[in-house]
C-alpha positions as CSV (number, residue, x, y, z in Angstrom):
1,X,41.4,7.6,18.8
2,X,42.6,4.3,19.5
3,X,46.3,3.9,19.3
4,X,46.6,0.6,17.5
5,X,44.0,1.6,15.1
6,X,44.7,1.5,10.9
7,X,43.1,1.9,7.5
8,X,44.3,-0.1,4.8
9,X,43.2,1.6,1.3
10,X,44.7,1.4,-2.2
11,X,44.5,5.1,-3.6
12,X,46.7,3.8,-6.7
13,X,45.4,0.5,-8.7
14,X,42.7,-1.2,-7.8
15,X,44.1,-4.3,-6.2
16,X,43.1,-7.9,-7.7
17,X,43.8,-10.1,-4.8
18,X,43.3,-9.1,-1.6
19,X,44.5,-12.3,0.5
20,X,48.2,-10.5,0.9
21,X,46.2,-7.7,2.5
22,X,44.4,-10.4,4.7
23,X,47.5,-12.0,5.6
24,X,49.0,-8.8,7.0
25,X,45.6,-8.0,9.1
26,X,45.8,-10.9,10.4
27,X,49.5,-10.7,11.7
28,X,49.0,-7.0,12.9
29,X,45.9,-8.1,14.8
30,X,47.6,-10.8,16.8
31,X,50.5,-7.6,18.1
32,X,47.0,-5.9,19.2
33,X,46.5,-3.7,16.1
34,X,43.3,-2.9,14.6
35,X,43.0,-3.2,10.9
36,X,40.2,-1.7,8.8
37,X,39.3,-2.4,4.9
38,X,39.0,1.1,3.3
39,X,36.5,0.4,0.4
40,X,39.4,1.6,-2.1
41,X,41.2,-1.6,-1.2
42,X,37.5,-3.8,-1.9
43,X,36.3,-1.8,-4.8
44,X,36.7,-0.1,-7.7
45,X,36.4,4.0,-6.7
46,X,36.7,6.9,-8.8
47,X,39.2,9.8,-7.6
48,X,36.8,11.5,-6.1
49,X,35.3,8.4,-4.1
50,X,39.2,7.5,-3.1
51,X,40.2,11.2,-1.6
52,X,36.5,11.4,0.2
53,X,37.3,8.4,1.9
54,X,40.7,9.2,2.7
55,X,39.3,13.0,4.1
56,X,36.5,11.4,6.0
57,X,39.4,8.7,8.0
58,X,41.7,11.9,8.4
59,X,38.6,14.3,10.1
60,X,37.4,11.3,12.3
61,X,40.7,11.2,14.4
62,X,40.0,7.1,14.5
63,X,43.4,6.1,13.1
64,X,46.7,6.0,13.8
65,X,47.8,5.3,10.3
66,X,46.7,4.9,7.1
67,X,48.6,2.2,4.9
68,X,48.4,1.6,1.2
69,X,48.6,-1.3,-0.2
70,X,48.7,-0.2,-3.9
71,X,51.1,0.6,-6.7
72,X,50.8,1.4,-10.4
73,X,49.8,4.3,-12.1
74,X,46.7,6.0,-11.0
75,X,47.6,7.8,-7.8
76,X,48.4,11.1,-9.5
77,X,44.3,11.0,-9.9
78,X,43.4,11.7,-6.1
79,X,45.8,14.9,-5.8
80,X,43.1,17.5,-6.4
81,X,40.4,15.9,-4.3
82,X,42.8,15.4,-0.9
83,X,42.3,17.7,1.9
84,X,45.3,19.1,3.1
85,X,44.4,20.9,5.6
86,X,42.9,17.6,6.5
87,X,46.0,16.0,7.1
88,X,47.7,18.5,8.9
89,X,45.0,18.6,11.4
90,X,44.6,15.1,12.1
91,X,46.5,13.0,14.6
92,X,46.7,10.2,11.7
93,X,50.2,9.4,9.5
94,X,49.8,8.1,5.6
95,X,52.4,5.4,4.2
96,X,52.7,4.4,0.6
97,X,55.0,3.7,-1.8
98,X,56.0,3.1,-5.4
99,X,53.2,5.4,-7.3
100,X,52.2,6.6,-3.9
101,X,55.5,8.7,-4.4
102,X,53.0,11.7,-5.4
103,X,50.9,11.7,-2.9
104,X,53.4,11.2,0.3
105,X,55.2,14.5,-1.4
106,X,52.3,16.4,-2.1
107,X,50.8,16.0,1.7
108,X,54.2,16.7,3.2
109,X,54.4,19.6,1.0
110,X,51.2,20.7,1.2
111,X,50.0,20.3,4.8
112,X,53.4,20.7,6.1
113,X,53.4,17.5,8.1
114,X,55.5,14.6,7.2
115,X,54.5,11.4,5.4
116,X,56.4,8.0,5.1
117,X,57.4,6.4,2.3
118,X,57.1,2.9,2.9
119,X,56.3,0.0,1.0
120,X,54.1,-2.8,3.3
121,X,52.9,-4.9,0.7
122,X,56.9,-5.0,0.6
123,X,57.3,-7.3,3.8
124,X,57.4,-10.9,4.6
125,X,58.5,-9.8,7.8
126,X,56.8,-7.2,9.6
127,X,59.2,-6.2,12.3
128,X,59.8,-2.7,10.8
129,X,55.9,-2.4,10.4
130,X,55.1,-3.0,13.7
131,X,57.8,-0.7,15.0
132,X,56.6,2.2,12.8
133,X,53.1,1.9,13.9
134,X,53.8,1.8,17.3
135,X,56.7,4.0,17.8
136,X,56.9,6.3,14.1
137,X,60.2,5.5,13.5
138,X,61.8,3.6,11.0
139,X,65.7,3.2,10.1
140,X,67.3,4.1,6.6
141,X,70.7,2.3,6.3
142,X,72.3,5.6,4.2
143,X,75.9,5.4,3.2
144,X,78.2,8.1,1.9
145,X,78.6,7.5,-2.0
146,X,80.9,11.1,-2.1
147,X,84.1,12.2,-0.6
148,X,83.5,14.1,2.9
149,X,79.8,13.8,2.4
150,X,77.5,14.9,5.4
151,X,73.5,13.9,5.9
152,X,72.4,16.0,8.1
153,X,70.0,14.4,10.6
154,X,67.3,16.9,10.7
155,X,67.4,17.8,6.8
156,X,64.2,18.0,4.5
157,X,63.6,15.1,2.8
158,X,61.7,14.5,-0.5
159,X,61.3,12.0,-3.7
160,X,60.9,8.1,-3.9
161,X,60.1,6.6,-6.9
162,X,61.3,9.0,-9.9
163,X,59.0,8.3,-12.2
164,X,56.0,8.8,-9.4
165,X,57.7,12.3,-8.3
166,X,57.8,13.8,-11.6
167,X,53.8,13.4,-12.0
168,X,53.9,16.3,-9.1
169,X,55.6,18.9,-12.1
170,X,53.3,21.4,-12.8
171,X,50.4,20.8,-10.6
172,X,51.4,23.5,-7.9
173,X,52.0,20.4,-5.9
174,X,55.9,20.0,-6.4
175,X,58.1,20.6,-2.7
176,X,60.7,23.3,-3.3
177,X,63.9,21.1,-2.9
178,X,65.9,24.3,-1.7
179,X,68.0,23.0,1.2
180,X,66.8,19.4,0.9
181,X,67.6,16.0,0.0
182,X,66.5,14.3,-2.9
183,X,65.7,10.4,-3.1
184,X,65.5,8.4,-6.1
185,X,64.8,4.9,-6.7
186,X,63.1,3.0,-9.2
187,X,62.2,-0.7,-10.2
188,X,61.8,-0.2,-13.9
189,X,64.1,3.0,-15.4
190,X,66.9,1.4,-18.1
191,X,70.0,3.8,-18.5
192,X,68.5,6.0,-21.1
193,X,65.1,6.6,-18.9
194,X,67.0,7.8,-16.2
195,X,68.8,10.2,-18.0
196,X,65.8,11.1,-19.6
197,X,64.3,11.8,-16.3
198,X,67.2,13.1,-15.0
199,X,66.6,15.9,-17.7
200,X,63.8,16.8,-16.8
201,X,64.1,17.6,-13.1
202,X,67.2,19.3,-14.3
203,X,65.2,21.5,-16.6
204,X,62.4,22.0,-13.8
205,X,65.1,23.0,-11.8
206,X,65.0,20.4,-9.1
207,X,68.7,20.1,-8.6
208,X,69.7,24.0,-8.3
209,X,70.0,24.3,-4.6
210,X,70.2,20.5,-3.5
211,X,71.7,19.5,-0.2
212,X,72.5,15.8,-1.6
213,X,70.8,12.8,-3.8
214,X,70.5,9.7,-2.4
215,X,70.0,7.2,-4.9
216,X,68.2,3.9,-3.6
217,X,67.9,0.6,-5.6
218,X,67.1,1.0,-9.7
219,X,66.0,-3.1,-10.0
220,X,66.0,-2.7,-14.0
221,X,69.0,-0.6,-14.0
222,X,71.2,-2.7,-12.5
223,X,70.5,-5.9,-13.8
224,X,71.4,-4.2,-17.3
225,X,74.1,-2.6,-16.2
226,X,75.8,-5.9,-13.8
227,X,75.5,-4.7,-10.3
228,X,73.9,-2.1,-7.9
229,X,77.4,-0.6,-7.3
230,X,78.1,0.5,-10.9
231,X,74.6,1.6,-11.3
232,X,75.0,4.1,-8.7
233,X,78.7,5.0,-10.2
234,X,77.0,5.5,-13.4
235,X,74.4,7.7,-12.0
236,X,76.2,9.7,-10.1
237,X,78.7,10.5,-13.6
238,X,75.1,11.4,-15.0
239,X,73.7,13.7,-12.3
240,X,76.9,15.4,-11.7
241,X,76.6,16.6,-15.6
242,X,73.8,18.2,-14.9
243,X,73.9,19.6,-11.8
244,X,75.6,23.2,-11.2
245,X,78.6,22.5,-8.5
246,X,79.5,19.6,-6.2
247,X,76.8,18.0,-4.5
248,X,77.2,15.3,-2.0
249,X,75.8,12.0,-3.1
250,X,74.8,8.8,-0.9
251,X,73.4,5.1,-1.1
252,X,70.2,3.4,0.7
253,X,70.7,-0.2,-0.2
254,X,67.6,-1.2,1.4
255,X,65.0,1.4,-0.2
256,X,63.5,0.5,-3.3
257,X,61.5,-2.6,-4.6
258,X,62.6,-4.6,-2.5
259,X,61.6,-7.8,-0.5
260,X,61.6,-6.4,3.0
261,X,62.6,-2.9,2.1
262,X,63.5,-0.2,4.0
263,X,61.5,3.3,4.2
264,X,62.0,7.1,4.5
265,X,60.0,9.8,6.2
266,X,59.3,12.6,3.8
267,X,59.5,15.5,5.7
268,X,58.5,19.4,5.5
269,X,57.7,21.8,7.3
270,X,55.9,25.3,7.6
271,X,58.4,26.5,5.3
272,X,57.2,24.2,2.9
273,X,53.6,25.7,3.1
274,X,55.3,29.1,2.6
275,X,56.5,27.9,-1.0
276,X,52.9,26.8,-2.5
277,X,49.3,26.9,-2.0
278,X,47.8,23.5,-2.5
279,X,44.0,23.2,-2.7
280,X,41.7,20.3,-3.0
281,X,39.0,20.2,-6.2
282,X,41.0,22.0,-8.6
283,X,40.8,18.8,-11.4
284,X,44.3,18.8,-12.5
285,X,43.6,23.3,-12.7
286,X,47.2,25.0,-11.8
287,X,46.0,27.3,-8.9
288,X,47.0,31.1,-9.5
289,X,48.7,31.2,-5.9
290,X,50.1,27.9,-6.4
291,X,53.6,29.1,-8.6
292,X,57.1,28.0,-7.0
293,X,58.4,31.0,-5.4
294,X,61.7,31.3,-6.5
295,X,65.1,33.2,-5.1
296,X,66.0,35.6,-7.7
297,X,69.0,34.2,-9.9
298,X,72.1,34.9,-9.3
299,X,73.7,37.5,-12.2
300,X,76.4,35.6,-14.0
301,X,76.6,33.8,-17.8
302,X,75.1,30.3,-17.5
303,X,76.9,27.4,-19.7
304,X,75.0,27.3,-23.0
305,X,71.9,25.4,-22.9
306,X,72.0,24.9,-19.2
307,X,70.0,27.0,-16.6
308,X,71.4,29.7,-14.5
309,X,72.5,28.1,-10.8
310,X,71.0,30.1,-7.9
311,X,72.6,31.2,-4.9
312,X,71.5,28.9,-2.0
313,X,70.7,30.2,1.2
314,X,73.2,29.2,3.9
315,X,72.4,25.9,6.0
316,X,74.7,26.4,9.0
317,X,75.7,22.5,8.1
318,X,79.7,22.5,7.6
319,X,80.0,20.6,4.7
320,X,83.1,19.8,2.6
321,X,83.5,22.5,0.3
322,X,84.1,20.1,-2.3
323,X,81.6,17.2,-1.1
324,X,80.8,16.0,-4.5
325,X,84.4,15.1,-5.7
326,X,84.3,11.5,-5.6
327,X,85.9,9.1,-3.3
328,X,88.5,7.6,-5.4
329,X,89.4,4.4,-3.3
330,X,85.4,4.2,-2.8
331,X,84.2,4.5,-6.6
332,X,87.2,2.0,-7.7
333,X,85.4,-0.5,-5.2
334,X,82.6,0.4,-6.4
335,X,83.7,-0.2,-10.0
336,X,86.0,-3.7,-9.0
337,X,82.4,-5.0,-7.6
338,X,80.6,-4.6,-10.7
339,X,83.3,-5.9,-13.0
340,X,83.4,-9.0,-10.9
341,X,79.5,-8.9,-10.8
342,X,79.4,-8.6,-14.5
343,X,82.0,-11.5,-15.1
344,X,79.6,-13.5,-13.2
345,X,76.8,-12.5,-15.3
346,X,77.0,-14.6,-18.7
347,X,73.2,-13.0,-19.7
348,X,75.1,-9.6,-20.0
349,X,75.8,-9.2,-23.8
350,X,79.1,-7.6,-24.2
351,X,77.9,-4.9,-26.8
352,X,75.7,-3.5,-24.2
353,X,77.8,-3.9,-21.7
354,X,80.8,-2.0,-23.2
355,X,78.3,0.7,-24.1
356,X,77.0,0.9,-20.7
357,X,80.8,1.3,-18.9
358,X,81.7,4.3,-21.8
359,X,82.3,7.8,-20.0
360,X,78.6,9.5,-19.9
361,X,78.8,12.1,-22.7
362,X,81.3,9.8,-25.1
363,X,78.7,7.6,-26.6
């Protein structure tokens, strides 16, 4: 295989212009890397024609990565046609992002071998994609959002784009986030979508036996809401209604739909294997071996209408035993930054705006 060898392929929607693509190509090729047009990224495919492509790179051991260059909606389509076993075989990496959320998640979790999620038709400058081709590493500027909070270096890792991750509920597909961190970004949830969301993962169970949420950029959310800093106050007063306990929370600034943003390696291993059994061909099917396997609830009266909270195993981390009790001094920046945002902000309408800074659960 040779080392500075890539795919480019859009597994998501079919792309309209491909000169941003030829751009990057070129840039890569002068650094000495080998670009190849998947015909995904030149043609319209089916799911079927996408995933055979992608198996048949993965099985020839040619590439060092494959990069995706598309976004949208119709990534969910390729899950049951990828070969999994494919992946964790190969010597070859995937990268997407945005709708590509699904399928980084459902490779880590399925193969057991991490994926990244990283945007390159993100960059104008393609320092941190040069660096992650040749040396598989890439740097996540994470800052504790939470009172004592801890991220643990060598922690599981799964999410990206909300909407994207939730297409992975009920397809046998979904990581167990036991023990892990959750990330969550998104360029187009208002306020009431991502509570709606948030619902849902709470009603899947998702945030039962979290380690910690980080919660990237949310473009639409904060520009309704006057800054990134109250967005992610205003999230975090969401979440922590619905999770069971404290959970430690933290902020990537530089992940999300951003120009030049940052990426994340979403990463599993065996003992993510353990938890399902994902197979390829099973058109949209929920295998019979495929079911979360689940630690037995703990005995106790759950709140009404919320889910009993399991007993997670322990990490061997020392955390804060209260590490979701937030940082006063911290959240009153927070909250001073995104008054003085909103003052600066004359498009804000101040009926919305009031409604947005009420207490969650007081409107």
């Amino acid at each position: 295989m040779a080392a500075q060898k890539i795919l480019l392929c859009a597994l998501s929607d079919p792309l309209v212009d491909l000169r941003r693509v030829t751009m990057v190509a070129e840039v890569l090729a002068d650094y000495g890397v080998e670009s190849e047009f998947a015909k995904s990224l030149r043609e319209v495919c089916t799911p079927e024609e996408k995933a055979e492509e992608f198996n048949r790179a993965l099985r020839s051991q040619r590439y060092a990565w494959i990069l995706d260059f598309s976004g949208g909606n119709l990534a969910n389509l390729v899950l049951p046609y990828i070969d999994y076993d494919a992946y964790r075989a190969s010597r070859t990496w995937y990268a997407a992002f945005s709708d590509g959320t699904c399928i980084v998640n459902a490779l880590a979790a399925c193969s057991g071998k991490r994926a990244m999620l990283f945007g390159v038709w993100q960059q104008n400058k393609l320092n941190a994609t040069l660096k992650l081709i040749r040396t598989k590493r890439m740097q996540t500027q994470i800052i504790p959002l939470t009172e004592n909070a801890y991220y643990p270096r060598h922690a599981q890792v799964y999410g990206g784009n909300m909407r994207c991750f939730l297409k992975l509920a009920g397809t046998g597909r979904m990581p167990s986030l036991d023990d892990a961190i959750l990330v969550l970004e998104s360029s187009s949830a208002d306020l009431y979508l991502f509570e709606s969301m948030a619902a849902q993962m709470a009603q899947l169970g998702l945030f039962d036996n979290l380690r910690g949420i980080v919660l990237g950029r949310f473009n639409r959310l904060e520009k309704q809401i006057g800054s990134k800093e109250l967005a992610w106050a205003k999230m975090i007063e969401i979440l922590g209604s619905m999770t069971h306990g404290p959970i430690p929370y933290f902020a990537a600034p530089m992940l999300g739909h951003l120009e030049n943003g940052e990426g994340i390696w979403i990463s599993a291993g065996e003992s993510a294997r353990e938890v399902l059994t994902c197979q390829k061909h099973l058109r949209y099917e929920m295998p019979e071996q495929a079911s979360l396997s689940r630690k037995p609830a703990v005995e106790r009266k759950a709140a009404p209408g919320r889910p009993i909270r399991k007993k997670a195993e322990s990490s061997g981390t020392a955390i804060s035993a209260n590490p979701g009790a937030a940082d006063p001094e911290l959240m009153e920046q927070l909250r001073a930054q995104a008054k003085k945002a909103a003052r600066q902000n004359p498009g804000l309408q101040e009926q919305n705006r009031t409604e947005l800074l009420r207490p969650f659960g007081n409107r």
